[in-house]
PQR file of N, CA, C, O and H, with PARSE charges and radii, in Angstrom:
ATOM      1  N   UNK A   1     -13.611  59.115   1.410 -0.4000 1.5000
ATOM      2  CA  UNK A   1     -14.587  58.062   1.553 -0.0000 2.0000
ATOM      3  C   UNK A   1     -14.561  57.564   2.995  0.5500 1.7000
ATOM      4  O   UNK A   1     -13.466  57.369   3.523 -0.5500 1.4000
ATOM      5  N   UNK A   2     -15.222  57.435   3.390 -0.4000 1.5000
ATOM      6  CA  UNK A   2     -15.725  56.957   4.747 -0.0000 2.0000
ATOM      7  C   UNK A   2     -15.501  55.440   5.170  0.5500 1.7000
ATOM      8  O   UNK A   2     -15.721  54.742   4.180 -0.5500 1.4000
ATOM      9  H   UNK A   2     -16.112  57.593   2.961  0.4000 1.0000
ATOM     10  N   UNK A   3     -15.107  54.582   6.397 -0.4000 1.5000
ATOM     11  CA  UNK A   3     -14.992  53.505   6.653 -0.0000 2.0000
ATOM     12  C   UNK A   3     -15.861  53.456   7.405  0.5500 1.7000
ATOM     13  O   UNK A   3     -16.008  54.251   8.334 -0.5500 1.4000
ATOM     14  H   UNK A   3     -14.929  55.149   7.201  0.4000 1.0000
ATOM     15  N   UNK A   4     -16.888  52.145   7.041 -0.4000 1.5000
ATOM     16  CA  UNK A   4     -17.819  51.495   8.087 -0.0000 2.0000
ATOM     17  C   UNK A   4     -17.970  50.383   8.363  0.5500 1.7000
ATOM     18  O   UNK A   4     -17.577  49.463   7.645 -0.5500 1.4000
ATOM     19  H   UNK A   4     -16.768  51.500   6.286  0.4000 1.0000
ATOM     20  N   UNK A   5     -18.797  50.176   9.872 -0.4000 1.5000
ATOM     21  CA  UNK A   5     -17.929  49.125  10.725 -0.0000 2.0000
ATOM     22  C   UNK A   5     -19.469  48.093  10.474  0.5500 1.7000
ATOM     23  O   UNK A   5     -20.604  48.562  10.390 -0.5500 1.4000
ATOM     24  H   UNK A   5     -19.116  50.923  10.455  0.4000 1.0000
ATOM     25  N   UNK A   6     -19.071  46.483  10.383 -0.4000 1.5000
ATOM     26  CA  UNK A   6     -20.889  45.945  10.219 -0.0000 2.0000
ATOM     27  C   UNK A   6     -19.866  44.881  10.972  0.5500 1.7000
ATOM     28  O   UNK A   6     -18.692  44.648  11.258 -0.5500 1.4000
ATOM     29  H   UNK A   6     -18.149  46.101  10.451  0.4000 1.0000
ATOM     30  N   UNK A   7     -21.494  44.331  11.087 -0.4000 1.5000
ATOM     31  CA  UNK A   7     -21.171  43.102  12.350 -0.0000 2.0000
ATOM     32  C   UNK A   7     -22.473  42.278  12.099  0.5500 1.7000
ATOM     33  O   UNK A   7     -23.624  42.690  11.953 -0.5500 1.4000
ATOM     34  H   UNK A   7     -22.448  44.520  10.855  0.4000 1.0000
ATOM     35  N   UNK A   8     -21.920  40.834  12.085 -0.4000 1.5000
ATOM     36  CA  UNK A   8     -23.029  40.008  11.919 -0.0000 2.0000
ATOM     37  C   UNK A   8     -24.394  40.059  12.957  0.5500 1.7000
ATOM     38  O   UNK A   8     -24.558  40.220  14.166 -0.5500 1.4000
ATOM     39  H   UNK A   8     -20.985  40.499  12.203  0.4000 1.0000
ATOM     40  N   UNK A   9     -25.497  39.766  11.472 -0.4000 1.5000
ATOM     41  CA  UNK A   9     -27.143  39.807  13.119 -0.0000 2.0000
ATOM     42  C   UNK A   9     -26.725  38.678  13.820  0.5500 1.7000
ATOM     43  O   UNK A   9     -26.186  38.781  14.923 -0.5500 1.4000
ATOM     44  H   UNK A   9     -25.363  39.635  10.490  0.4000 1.0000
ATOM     45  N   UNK A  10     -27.010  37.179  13.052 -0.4000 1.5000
ATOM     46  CA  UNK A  10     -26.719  36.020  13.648 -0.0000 2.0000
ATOM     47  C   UNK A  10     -25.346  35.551  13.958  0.5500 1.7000
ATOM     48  O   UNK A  10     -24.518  36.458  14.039 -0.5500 1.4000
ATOM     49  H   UNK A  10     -27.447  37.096  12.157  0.4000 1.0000
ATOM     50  N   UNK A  11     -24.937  34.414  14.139 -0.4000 1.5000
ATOM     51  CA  UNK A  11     -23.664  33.366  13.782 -0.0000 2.0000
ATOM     52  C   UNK A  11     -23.276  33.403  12.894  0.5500 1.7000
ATOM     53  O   UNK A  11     -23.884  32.770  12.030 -0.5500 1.4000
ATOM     54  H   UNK A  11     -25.610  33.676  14.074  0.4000 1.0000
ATOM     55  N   UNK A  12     -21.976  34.176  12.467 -0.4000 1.5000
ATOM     56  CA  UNK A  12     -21.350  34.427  11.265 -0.0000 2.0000
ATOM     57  C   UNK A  12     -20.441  33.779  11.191  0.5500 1.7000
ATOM     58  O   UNK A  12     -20.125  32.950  12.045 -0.5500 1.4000
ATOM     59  H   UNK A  12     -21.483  34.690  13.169  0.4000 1.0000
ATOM     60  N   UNK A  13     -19.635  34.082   9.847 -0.4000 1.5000
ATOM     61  CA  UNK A  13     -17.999  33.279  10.147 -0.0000 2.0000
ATOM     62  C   UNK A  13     -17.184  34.334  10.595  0.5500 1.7000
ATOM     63  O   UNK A  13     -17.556  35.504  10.697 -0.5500 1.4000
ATOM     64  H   UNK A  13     -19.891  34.756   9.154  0.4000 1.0000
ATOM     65  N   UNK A  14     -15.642  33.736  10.961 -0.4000 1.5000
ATOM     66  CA  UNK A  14     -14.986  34.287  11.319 -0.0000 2.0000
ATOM     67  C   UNK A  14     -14.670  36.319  10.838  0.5500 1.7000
ATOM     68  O   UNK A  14     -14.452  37.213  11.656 -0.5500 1.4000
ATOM     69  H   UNK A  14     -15.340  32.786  10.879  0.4000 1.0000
ATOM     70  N   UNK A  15     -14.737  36.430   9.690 -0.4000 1.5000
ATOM     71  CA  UNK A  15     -14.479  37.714   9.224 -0.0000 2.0000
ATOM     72  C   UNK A  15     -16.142  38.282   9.741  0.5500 1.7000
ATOM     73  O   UNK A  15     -16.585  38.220   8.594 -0.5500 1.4000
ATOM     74  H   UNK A  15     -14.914  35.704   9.025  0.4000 1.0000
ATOM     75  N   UNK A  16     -17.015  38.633  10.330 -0.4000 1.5000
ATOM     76  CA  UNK A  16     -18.190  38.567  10.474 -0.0000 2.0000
ATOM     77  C   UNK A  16     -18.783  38.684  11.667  0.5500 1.7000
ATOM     78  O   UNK A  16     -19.498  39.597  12.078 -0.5500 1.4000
ATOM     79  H   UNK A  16     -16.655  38.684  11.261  0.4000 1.0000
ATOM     80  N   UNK A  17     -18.293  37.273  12.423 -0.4000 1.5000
ATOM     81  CA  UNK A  17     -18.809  37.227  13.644 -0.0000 2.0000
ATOM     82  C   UNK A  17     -18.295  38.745  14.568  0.5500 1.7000
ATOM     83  O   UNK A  17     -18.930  39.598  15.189 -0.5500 1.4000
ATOM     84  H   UNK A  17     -17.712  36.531  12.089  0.4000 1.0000
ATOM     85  N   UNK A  18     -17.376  38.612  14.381 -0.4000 1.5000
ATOM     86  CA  UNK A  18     -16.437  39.770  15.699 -0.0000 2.0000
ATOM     87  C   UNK A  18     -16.318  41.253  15.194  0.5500 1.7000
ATOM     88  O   UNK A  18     -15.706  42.114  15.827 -0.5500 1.4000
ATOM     89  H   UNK A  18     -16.860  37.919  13.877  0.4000 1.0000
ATOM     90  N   UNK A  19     -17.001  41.492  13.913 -0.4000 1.5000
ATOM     91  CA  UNK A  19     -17.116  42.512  13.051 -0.0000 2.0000
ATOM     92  C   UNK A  19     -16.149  42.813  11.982  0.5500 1.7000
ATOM     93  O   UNK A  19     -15.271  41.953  11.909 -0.5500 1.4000
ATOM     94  H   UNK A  19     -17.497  40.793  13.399  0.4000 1.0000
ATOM     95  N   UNK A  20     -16.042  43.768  11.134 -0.4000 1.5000
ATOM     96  CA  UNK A  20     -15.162  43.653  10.264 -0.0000 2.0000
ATOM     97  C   UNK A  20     -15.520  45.572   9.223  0.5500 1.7000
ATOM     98  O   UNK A  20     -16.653  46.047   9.304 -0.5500 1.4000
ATOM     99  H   UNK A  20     -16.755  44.467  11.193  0.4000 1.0000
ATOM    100  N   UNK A  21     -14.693  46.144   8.610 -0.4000 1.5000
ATOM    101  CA  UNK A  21     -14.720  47.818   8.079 -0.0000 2.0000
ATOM    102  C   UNK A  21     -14.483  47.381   6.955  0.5500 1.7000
ATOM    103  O   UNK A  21     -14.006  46.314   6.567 -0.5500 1.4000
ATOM    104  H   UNK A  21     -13.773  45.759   8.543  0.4000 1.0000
ATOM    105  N   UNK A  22     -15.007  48.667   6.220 -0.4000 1.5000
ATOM    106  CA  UNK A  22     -14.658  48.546   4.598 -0.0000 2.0000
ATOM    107  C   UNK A  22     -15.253  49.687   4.731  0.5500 1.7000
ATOM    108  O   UNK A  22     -16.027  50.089   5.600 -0.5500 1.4000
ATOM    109  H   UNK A  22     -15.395  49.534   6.535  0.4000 1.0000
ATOM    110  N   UNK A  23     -14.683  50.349   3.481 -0.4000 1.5000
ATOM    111  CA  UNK A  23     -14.168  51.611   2.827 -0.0000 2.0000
ATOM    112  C   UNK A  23     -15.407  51.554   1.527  0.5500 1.7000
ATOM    113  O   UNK A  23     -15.337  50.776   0.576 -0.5500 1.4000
ATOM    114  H   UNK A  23     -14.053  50.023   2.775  0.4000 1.0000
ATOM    115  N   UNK A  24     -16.293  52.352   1.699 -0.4000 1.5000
ATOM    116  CA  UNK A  24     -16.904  52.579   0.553 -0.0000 2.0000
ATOM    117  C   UNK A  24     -17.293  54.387   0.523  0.5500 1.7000
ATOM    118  O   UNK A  24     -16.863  55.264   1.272 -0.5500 1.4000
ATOM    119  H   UNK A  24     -16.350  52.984   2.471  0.4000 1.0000
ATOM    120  N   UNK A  25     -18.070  54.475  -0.416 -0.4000 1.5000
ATOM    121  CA  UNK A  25     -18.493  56.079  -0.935 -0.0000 2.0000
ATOM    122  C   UNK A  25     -20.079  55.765  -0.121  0.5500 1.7000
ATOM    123  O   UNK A  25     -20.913  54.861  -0.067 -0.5500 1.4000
ATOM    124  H   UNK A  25     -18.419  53.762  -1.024  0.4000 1.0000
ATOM    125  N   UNK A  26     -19.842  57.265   0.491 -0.4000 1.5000
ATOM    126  CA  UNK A  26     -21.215  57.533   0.675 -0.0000 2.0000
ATOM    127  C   UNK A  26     -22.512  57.493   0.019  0.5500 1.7000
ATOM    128  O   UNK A  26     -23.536  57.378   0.693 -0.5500 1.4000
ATOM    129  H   UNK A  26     -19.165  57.999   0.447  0.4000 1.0000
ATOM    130  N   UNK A  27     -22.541  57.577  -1.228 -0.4000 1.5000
ATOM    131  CA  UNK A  27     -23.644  57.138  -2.296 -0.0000 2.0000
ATOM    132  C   UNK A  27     -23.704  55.680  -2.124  0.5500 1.7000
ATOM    133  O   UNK A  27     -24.782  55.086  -2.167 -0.5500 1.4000
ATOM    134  H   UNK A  27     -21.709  57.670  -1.776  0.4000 1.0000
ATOM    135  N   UNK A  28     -22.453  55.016  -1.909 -0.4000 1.5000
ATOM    136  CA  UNK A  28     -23.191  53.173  -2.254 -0.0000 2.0000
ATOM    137  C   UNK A  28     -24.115  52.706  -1.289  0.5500 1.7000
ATOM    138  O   UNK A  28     -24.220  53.344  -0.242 -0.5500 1.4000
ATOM    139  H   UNK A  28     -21.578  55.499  -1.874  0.4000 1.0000
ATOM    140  N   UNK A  29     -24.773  51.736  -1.467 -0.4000 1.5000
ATOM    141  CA  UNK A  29     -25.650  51.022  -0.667 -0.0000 2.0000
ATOM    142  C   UNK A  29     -24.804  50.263   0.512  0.5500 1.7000
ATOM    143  O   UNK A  29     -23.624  49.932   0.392 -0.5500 1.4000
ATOM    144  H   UNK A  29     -24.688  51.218  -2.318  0.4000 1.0000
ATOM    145  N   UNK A  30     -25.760  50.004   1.883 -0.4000 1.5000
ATOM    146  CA  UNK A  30     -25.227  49.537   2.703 -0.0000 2.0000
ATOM    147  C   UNK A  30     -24.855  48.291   2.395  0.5500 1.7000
ATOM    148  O   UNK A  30     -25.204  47.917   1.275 -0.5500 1.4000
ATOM    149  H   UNK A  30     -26.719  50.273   1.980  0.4000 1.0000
ATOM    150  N   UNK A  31     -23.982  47.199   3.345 -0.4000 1.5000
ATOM    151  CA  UNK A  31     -24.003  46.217   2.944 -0.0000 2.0000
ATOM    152  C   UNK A  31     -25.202  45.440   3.581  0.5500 1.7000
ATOM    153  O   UNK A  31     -25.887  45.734   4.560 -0.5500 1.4000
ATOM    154  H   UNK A  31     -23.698  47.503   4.254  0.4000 1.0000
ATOM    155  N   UNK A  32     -25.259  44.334   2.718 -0.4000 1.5000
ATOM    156  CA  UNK A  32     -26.608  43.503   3.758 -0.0000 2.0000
ATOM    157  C   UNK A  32     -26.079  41.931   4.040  0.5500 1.7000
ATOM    158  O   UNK A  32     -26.629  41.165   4.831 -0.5500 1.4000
ATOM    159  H   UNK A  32     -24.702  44.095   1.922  0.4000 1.0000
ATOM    160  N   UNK A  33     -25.330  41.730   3.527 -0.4000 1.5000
ATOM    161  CA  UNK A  33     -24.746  40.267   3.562 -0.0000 2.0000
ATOM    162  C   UNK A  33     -23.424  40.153   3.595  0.5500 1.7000
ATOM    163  O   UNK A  33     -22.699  40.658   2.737 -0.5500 1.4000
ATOM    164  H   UNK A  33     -24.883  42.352   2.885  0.4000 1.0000
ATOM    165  N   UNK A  34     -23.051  39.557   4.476 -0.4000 1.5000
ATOM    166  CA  UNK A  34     -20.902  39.364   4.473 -0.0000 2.0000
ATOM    167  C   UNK A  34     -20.594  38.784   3.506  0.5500 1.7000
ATOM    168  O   UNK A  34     -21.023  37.678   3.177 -0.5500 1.4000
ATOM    169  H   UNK A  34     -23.640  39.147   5.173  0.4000 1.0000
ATOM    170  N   UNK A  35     -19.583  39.641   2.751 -0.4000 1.5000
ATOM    171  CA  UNK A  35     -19.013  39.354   1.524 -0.0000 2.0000
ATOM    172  C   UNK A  35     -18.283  37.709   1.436  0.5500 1.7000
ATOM    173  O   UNK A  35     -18.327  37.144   0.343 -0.5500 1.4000
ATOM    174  H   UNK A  35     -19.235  40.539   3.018  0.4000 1.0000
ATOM    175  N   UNK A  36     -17.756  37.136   2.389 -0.4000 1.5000
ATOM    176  CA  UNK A  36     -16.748  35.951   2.373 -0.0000 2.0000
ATOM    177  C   UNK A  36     -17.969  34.901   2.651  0.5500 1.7000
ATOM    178  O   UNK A  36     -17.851  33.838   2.042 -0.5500 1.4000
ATOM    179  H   UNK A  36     -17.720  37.595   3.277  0.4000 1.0000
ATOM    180  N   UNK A  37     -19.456  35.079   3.719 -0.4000 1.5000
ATOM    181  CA  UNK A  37     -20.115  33.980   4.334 -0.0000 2.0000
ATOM    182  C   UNK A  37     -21.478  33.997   3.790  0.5500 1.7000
ATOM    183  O   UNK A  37     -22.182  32.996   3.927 -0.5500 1.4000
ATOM    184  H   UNK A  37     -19.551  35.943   4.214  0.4000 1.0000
ATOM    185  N   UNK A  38     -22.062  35.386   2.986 -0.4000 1.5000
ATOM    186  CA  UNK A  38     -23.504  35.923   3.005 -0.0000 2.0000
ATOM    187  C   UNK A  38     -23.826  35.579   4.229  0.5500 1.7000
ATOM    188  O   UNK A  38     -24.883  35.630   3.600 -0.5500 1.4000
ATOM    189  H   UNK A  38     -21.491  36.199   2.875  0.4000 1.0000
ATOM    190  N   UNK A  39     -23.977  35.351   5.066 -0.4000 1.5000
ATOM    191  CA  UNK A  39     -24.720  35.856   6.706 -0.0000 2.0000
ATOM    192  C   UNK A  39     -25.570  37.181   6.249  0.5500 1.7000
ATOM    193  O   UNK A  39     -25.000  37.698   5.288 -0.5500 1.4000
ATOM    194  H   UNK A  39     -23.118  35.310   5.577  0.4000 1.0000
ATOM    195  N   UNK A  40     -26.655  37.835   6.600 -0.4000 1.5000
ATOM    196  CA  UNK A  40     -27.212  38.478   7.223 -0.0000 2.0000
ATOM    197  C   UNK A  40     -26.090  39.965   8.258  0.5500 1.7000
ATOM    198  O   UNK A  40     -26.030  39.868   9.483 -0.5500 1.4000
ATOM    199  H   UNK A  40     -27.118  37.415   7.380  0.4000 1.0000
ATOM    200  N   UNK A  41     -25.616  40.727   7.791 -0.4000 1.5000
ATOM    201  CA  UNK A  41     -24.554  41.795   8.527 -0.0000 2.0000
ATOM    202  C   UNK A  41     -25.459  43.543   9.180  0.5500 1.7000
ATOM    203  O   UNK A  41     -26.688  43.506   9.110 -0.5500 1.4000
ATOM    204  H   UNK A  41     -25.664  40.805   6.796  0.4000 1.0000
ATOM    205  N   UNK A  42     -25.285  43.913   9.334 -0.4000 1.5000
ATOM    206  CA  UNK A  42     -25.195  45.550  10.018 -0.0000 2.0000
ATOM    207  C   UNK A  42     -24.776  45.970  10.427  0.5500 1.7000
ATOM    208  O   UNK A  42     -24.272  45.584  11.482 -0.5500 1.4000
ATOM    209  H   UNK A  42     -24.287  43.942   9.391  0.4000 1.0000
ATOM    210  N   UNK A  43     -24.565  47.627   9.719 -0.4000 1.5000
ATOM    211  CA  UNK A  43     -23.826  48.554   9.923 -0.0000 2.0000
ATOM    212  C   UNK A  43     -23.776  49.097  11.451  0.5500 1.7000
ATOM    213  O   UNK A  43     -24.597  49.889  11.911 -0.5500 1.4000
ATOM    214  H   UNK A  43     -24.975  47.941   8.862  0.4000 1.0000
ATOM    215  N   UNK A  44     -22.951  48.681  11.988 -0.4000 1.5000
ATOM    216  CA  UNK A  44     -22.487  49.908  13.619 -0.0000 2.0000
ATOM    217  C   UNK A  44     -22.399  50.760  13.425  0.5500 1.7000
ATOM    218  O   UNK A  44     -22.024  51.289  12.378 -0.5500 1.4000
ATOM    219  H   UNK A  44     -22.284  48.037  11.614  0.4000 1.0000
ATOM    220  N   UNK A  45     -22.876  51.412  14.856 -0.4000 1.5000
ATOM    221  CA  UNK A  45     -22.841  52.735  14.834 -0.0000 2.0000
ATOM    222  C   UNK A  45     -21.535  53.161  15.653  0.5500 1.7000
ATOM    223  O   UNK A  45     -21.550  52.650  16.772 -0.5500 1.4000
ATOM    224  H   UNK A  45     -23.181  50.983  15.706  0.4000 1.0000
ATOM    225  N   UNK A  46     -20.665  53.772  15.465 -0.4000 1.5000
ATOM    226  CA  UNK A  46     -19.242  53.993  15.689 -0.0000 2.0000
ATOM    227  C   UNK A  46     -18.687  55.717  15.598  0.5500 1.7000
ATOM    228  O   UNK A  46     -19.058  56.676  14.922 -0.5500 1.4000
ATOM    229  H   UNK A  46     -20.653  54.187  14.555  0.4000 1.0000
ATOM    230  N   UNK A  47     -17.820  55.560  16.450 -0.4000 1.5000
ATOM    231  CA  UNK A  47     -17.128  57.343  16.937 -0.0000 2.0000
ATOM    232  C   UNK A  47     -16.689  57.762  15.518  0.5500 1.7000
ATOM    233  O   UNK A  47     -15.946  57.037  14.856 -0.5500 1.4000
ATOM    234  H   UNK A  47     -17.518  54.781  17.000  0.4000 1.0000
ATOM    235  N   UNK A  48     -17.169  58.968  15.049 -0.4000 1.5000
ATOM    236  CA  UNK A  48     -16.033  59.547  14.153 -0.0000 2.0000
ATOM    237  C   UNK A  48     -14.943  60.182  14.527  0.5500 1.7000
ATOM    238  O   UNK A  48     -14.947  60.816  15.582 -0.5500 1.4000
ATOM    239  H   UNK A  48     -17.773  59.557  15.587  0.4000 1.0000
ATOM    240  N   UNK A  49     -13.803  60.117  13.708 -0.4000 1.5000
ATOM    241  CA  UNK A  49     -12.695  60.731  13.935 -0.0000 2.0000
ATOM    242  C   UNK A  49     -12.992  61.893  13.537  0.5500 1.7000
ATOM    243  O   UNK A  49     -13.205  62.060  12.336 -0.5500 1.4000
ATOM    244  H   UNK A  49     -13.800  59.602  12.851  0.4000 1.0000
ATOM    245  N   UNK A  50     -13.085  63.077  14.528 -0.4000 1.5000
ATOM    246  CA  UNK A  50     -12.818  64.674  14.566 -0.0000 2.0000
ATOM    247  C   UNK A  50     -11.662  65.300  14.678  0.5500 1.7000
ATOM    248  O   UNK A  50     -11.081  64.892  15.683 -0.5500 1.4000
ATOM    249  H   UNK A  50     -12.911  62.942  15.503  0.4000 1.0000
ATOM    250  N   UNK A  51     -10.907  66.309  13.961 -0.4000 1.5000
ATOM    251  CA  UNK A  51     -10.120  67.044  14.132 -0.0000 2.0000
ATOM    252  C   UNK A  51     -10.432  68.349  14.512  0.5500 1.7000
ATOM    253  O   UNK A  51     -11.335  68.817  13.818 -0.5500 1.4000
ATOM    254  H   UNK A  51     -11.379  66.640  13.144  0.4000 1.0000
ATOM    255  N   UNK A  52     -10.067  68.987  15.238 -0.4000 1.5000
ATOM    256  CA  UNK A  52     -10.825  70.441  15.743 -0.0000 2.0000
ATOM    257  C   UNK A  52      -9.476  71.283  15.644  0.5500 1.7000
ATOM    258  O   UNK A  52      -8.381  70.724  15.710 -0.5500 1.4000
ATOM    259  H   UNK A  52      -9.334  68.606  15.802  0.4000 1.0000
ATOM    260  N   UNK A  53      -9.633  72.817  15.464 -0.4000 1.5000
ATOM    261  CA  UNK A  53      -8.670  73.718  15.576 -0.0000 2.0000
ATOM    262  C   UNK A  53      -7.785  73.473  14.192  0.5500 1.7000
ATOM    263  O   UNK A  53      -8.145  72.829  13.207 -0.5500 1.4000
ATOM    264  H   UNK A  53     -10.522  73.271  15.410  0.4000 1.0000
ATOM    265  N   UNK A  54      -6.755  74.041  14.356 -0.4000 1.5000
ATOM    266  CA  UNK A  54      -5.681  74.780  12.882 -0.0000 2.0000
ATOM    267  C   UNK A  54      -4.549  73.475  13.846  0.5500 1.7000
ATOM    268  O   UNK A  54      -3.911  72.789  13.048 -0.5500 1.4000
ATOM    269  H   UNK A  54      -6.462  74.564  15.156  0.4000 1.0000
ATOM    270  N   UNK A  55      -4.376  73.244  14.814 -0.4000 1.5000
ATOM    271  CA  UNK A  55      -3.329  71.781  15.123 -0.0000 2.0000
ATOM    272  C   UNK A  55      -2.907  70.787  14.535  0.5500 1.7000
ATOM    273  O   UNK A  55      -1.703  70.570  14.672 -0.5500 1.4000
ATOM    274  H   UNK A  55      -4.895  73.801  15.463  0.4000 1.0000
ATOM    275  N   UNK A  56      -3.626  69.929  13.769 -0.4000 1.5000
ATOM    276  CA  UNK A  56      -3.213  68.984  13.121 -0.0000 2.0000
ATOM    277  C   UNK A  56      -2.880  69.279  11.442  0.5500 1.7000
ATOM    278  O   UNK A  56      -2.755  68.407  10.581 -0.5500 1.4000
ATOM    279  H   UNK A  56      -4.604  70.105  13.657  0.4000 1.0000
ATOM    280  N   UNK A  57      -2.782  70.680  11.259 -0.4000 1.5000
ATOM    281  CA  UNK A  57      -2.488  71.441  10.078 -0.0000 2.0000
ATOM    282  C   UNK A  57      -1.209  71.285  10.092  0.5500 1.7000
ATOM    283  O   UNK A  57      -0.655  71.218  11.189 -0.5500 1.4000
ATOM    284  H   UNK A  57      -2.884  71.388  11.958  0.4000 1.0000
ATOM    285  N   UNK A  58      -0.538  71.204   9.042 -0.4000 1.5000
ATOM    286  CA  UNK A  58       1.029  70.798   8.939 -0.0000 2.0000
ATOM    287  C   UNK A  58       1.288  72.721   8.235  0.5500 1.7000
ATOM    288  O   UNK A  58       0.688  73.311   7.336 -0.5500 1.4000
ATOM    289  H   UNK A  58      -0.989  71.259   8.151  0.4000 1.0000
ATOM    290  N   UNK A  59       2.211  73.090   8.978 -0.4000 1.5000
ATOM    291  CA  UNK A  59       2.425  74.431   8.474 -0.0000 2.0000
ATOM    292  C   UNK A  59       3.908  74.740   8.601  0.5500 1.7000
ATOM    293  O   UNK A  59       4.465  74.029   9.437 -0.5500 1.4000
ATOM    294  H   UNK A  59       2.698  72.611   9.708  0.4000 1.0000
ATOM    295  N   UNK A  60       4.767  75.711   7.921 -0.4000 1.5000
ATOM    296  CA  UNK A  60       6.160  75.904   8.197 -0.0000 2.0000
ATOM    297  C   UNK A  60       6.881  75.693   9.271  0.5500 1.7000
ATOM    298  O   UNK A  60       8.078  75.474   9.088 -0.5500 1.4000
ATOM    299  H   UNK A  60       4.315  76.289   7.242  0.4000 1.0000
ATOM    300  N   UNK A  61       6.315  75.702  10.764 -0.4000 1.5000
ATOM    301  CA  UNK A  61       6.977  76.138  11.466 -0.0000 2.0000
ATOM    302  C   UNK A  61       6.795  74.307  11.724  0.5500 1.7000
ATOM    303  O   UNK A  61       7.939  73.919  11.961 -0.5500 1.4000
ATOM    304  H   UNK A  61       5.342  75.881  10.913  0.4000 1.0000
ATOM    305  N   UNK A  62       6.259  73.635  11.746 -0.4000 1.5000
ATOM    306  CA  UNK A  62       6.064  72.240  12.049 -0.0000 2.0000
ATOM    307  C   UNK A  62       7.003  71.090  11.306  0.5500 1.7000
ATOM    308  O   UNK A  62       7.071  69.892  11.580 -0.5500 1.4000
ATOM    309  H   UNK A  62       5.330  73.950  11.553  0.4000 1.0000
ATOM    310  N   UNK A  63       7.733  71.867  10.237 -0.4000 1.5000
ATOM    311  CA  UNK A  63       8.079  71.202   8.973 -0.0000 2.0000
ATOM    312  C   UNK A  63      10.111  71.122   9.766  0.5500 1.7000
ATOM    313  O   UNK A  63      10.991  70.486   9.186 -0.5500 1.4000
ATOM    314  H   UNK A  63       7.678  72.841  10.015  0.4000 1.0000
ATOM    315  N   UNK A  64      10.221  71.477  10.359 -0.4000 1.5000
ATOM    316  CA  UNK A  64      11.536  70.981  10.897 -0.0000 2.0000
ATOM    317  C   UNK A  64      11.383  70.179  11.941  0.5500 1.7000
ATOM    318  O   UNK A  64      12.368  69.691  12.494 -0.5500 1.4000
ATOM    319  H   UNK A  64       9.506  71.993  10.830  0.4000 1.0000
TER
END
């Protein structure tokens, strides 16, 4: 499941204003309102974490 990052439109409260992640499934709906203030929120657009190559593969020879 994916973590995404929202950040208040207006003057939010504290969990809100400065942004804030949560962990949902790709099927759910975005959020539209901060869970702790209802404010008005949106989703950022933010780096994914990529892994590239067989490297971060944990394999025998890594295991000592």
């Amino acid at each position: 499941m994916p973590i995404y990052e929202y950040i208040a439109e207006t003057a939010g409260c504290a969990h809100c204003a400065s942004g804030f992640d949560t962990l949902q499934k790709i099927a759910d709906a975005q959020l539209t309102h901060c869970p702790q203030c209802g404010q008005p929120v949106k989703r950022k657009l933010s780096a994914p974490s990529v892994a590239m190559g067989g490297a971060h593969l944990t394999t025998e020879n890594h295991a000592s």
